[in-house]
VMD Tcl script that builds the backbone (N, CA, C; Angstrom):
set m [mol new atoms 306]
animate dup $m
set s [atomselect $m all]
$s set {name element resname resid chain x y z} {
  {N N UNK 1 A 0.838 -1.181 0.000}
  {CA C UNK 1 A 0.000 0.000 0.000}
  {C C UNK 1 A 0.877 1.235 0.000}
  {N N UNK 2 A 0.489 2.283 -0.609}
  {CA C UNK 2 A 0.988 3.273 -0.736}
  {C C UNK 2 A 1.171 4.132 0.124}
  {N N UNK 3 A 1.902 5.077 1.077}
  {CA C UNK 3 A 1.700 5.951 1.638}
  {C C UNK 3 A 0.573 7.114 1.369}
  {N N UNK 4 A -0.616 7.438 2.034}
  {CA C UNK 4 A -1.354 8.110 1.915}
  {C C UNK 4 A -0.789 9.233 1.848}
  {N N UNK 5 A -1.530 10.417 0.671}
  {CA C UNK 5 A -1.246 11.819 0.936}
  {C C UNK 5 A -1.927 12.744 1.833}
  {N N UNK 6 A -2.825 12.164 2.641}
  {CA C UNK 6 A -3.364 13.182 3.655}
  {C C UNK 6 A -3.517 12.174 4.924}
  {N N UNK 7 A -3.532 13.097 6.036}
  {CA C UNK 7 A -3.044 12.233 7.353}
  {C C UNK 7 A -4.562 11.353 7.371}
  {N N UNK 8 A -5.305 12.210 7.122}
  {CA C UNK 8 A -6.522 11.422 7.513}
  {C C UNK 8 A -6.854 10.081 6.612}
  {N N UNK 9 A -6.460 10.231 5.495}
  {CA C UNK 9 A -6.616 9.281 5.033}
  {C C UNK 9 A -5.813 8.178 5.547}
  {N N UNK 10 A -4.715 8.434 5.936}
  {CA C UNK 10 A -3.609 7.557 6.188}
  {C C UNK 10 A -4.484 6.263 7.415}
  {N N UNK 11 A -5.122 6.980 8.230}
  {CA C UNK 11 A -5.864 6.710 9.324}
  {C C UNK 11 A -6.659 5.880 8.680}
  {N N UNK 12 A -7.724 6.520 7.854}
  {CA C UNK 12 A -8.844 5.362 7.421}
  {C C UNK 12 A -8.604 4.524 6.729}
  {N N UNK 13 A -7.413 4.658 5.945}
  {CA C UNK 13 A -6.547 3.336 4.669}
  {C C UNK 13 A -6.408 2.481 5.918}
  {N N UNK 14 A -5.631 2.344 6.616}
  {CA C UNK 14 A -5.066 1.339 7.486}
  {C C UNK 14 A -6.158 0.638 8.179}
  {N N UNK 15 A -7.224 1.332 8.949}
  {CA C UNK 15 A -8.427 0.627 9.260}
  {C C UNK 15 A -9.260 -0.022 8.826}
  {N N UNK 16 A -9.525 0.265 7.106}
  {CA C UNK 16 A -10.069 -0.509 6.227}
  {C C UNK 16 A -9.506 -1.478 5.556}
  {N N UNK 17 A -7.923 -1.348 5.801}
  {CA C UNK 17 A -7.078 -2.217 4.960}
  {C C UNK 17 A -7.739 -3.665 6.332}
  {N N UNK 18 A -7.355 -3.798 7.560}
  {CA C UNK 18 A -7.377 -4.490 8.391}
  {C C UNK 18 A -8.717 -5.055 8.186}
  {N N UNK 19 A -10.091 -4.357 8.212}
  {CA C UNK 19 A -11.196 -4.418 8.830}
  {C C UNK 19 A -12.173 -5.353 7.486}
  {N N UNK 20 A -11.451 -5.831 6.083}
  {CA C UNK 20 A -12.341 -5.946 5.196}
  {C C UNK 20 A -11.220 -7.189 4.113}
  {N N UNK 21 A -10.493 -8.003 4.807}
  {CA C UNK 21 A -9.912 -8.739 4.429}
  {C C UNK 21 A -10.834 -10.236 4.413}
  {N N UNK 22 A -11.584 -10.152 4.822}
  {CA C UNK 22 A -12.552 -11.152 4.974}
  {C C UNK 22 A -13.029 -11.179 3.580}
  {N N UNK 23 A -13.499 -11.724 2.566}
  {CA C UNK 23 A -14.180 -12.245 1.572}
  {C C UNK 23 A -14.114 -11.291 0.706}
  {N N UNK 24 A -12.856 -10.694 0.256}
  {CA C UNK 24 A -12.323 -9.699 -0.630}
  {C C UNK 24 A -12.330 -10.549 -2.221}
  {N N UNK 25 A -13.127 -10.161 -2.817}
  {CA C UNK 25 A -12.394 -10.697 -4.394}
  {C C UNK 25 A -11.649 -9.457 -5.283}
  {N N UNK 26 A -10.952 -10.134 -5.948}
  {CA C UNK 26 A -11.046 -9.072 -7.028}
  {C C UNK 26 A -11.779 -8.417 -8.295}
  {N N UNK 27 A -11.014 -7.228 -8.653}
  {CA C UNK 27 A -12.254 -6.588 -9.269}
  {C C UNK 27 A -12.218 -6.760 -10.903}
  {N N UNK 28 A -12.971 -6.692 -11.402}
  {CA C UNK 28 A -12.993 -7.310 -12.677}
  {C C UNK 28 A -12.975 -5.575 -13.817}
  {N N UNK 29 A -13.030 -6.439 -14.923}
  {CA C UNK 29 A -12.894 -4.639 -15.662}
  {C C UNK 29 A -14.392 -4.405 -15.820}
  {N N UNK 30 A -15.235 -5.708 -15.688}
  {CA C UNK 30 A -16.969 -5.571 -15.552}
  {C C UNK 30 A -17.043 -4.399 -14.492}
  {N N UNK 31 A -16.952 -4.661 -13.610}
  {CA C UNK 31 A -16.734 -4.243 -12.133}
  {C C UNK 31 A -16.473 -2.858 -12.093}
  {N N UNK 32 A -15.543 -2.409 -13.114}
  {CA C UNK 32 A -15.142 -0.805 -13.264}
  {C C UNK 32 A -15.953 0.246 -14.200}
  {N N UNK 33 A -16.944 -0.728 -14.923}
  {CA C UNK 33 A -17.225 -0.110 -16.277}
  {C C UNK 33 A -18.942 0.050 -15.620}
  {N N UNK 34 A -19.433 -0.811 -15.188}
  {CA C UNK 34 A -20.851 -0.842 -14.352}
  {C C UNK 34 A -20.842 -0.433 -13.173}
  {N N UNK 35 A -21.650 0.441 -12.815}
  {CA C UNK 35 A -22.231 1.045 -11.227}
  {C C UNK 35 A -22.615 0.290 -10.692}
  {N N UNK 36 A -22.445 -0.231 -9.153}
  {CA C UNK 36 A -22.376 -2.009 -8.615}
  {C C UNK 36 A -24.044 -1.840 -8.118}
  {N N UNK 37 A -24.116 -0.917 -7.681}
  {CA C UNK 37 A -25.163 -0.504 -6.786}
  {C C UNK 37 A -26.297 0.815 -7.549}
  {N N UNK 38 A -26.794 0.216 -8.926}
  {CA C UNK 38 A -27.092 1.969 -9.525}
  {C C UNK 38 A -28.787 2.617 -8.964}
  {N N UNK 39 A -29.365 1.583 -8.103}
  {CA C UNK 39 A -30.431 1.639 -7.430}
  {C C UNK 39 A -30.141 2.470 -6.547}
  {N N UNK 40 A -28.894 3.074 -5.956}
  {CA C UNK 40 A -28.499 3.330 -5.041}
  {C C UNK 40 A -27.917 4.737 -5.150}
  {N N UNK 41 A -28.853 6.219 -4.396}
  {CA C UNK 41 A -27.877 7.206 -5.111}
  {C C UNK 41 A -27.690 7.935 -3.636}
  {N N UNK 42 A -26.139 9.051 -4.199}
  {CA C UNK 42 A -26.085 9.786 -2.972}
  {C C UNK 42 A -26.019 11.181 -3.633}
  {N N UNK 43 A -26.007 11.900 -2.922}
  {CA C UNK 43 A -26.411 13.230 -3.473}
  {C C UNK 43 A -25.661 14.020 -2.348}
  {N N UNK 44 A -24.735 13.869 -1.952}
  {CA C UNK 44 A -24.154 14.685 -0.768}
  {C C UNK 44 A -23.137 15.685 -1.697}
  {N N UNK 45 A -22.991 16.604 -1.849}
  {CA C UNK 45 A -21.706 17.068 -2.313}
  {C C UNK 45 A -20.783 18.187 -1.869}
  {N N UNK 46 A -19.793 17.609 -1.762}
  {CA C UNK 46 A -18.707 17.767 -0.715}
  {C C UNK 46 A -17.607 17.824 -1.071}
  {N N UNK 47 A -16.612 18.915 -0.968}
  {CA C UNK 47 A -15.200 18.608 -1.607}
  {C C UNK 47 A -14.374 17.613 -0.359}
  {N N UNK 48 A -15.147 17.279 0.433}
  {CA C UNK 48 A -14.409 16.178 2.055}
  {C C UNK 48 A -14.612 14.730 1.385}
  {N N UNK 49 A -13.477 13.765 0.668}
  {CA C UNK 49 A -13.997 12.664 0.444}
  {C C UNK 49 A -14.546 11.548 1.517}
  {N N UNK 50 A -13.702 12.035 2.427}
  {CA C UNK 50 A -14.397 11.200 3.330}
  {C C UNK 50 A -15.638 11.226 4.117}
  {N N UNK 51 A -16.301 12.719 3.750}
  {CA C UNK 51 A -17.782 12.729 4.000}
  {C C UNK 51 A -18.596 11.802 2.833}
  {N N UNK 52 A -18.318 12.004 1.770}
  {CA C UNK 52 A -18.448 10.740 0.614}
  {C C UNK 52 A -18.734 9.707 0.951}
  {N N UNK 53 A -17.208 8.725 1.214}
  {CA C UNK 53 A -17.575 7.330 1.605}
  {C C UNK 53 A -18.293 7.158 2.758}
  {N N UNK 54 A -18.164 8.221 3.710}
  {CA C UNK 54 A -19.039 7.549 4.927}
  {C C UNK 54 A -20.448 7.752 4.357}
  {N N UNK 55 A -21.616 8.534 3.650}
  {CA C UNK 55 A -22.432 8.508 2.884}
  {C C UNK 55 A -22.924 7.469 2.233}
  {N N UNK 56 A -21.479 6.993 1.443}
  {CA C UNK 56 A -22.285 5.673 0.324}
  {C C UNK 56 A -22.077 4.530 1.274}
  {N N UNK 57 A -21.260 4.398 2.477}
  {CA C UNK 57 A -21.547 3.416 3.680}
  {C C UNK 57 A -22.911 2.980 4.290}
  {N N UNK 58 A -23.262 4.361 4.498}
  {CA C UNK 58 A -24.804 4.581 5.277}
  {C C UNK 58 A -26.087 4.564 3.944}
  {N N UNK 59 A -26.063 4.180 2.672}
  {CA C UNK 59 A -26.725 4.167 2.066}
  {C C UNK 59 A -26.594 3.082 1.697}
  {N N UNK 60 A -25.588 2.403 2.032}
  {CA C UNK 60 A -25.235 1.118 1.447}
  {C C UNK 60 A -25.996 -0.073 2.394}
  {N N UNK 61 A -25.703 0.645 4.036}
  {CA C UNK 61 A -26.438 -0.138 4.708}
  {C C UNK 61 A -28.019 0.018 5.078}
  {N N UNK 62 A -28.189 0.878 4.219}
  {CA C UNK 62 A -30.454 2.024 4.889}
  {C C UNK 62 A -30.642 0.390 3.487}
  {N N UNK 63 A -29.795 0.441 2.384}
  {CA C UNK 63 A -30.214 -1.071 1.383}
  {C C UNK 63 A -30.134 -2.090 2.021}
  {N N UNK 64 A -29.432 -2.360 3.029}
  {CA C UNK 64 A -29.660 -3.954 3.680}
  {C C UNK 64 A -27.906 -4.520 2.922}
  {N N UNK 65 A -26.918 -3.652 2.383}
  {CA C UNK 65 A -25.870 -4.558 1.740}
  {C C UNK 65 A -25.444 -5.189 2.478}
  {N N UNK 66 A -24.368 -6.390 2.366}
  {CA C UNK 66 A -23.829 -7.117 3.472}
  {C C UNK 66 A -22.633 -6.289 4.039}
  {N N UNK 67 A -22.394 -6.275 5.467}
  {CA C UNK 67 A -20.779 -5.992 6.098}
  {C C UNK 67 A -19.737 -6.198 5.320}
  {N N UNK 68 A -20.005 -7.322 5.087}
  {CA C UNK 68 A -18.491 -7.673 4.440}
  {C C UNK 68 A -18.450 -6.719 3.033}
  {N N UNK 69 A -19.188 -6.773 2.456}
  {CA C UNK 69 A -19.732 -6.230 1.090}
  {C C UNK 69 A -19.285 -4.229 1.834}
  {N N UNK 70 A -19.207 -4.237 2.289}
  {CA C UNK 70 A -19.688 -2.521 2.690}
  {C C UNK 70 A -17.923 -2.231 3.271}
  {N N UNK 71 A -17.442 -3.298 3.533}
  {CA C UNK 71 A -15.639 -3.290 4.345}
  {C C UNK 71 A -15.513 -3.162 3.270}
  {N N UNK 72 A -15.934 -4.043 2.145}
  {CA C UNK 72 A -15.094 -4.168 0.615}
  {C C UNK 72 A -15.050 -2.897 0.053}
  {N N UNK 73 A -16.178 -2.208 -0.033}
  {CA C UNK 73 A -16.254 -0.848 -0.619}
  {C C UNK 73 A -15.474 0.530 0.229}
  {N N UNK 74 A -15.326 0.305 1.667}
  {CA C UNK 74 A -14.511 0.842 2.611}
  {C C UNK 74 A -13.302 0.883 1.911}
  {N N UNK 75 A -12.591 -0.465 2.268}
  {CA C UNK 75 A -11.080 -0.820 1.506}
  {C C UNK 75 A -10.626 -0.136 0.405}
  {N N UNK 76 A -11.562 -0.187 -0.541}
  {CA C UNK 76 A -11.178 -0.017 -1.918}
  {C C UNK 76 A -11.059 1.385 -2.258}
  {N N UNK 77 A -12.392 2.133 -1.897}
  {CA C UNK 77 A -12.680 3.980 -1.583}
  {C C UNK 77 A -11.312 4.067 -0.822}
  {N N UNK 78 A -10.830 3.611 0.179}
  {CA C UNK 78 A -9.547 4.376 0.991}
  {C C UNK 78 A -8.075 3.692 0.887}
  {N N UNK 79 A -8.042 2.486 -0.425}
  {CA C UNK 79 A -6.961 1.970 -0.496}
  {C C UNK 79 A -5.610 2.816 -0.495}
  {N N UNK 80 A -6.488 3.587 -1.897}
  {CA C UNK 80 A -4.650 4.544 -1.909}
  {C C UNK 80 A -4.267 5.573 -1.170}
  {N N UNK 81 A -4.839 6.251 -0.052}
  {CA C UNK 81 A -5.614 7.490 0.159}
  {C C UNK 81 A -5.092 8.585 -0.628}
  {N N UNK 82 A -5.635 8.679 -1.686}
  {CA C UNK 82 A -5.666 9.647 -2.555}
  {C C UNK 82 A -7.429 10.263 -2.388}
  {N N UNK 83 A -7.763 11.294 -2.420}
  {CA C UNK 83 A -9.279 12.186 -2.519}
  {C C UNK 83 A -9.679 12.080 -3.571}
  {N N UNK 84 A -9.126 11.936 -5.035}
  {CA C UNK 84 A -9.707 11.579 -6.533}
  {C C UNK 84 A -9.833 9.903 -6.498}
  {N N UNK 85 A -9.235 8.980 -5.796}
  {CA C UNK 85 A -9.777 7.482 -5.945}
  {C C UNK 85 A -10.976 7.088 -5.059}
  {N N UNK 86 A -11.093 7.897 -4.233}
  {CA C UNK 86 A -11.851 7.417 -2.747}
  {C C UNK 86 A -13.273 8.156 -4.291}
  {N N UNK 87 A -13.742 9.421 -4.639}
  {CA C UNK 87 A -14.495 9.970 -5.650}
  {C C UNK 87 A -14.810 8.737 -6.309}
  {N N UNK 88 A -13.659 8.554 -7.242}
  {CA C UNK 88 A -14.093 7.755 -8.402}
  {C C UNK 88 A -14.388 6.019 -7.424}
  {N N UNK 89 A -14.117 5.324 -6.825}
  {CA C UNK 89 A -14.589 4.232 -6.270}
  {C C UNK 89 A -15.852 4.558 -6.252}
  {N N UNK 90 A -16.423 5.725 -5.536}
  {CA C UNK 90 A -18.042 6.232 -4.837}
  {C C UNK 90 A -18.513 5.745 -6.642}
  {N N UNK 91 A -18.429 6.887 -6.943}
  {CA C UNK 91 A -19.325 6.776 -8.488}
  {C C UNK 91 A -19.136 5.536 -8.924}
  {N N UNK 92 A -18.367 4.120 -8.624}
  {CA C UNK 92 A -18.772 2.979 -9.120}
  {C C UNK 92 A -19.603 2.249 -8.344}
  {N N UNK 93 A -19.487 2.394 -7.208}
  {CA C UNK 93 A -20.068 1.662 -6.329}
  {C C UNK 93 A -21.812 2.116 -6.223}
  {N N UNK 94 A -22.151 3.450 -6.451}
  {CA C UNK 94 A -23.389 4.023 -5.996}
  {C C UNK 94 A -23.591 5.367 -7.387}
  {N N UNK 95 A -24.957 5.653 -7.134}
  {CA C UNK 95 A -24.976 6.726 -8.609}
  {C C UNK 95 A -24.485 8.005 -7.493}
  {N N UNK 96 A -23.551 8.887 -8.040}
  {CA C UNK 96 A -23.232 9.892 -7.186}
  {C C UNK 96 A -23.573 11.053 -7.456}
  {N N UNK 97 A -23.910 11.074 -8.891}
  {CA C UNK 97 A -24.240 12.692 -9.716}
  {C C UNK 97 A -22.695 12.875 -10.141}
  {N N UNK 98 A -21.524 12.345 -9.630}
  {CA C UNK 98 A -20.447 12.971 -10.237}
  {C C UNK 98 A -19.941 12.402 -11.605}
  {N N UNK 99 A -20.515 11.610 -11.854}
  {CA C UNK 99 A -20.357 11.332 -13.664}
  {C C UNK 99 A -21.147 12.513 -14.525}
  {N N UNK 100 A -21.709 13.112 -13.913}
  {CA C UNK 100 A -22.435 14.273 -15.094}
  {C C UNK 100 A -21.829 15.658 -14.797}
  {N N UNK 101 A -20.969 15.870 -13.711}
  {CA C UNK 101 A -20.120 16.950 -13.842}
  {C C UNK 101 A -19.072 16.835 -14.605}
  {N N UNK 102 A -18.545 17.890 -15.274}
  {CA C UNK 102 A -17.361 18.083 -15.996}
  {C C UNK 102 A -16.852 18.870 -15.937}
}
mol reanalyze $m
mol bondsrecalc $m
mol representation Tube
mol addrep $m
């Protein structure tokens, strides 16, 4: 894993790295190209990514997704901690509105 560029992230990479090793697969290029969840929208907008993922967390679970399923999307939103991957994870995982900004 990469050294995070912001402290905070550094914090939530490491907690999610730990917390979501349980029934991790990998991701397919299906997986990148389709919205996993497009029933599913958030509408928060925020230049704080991590007001973001905690958002598509809590929307993920008001759907009933599984834990493990919701660590997975944790992990992945805060793998690199970069603020443009944690974004672009959200918009695959959930409809965010940020595919129609440009």
């Amino acid at each position: 894993m990469q050294t995070p560029r912001h402290p905070s992230f550094r914090l939530c990479a490491e907690r999610a790295k730990t917390q979501s090793t349980r029934g991790s697969q990998a991701t397919s290029l299906v997986d990148l190209a389709v919205t996993r969840y497009p029933t599913i929208r958030v509408s928060k907008r925020t230049a704080n990514p991590l007001v973001l993922v905690a958002q598509v967390r809590h929307e993920l679970r008001r759907a009933g997704v599984a834990h493990d399923e919701i660590g997975r999307f944790t992990a992945e939103a805060l793998s690199e901690g970069d603020p443009e991957h944690a974004r672009t994870v959200c918009s695959r995982w959930v409809e965010t509105g940020a595919r129609d900004q440009a």
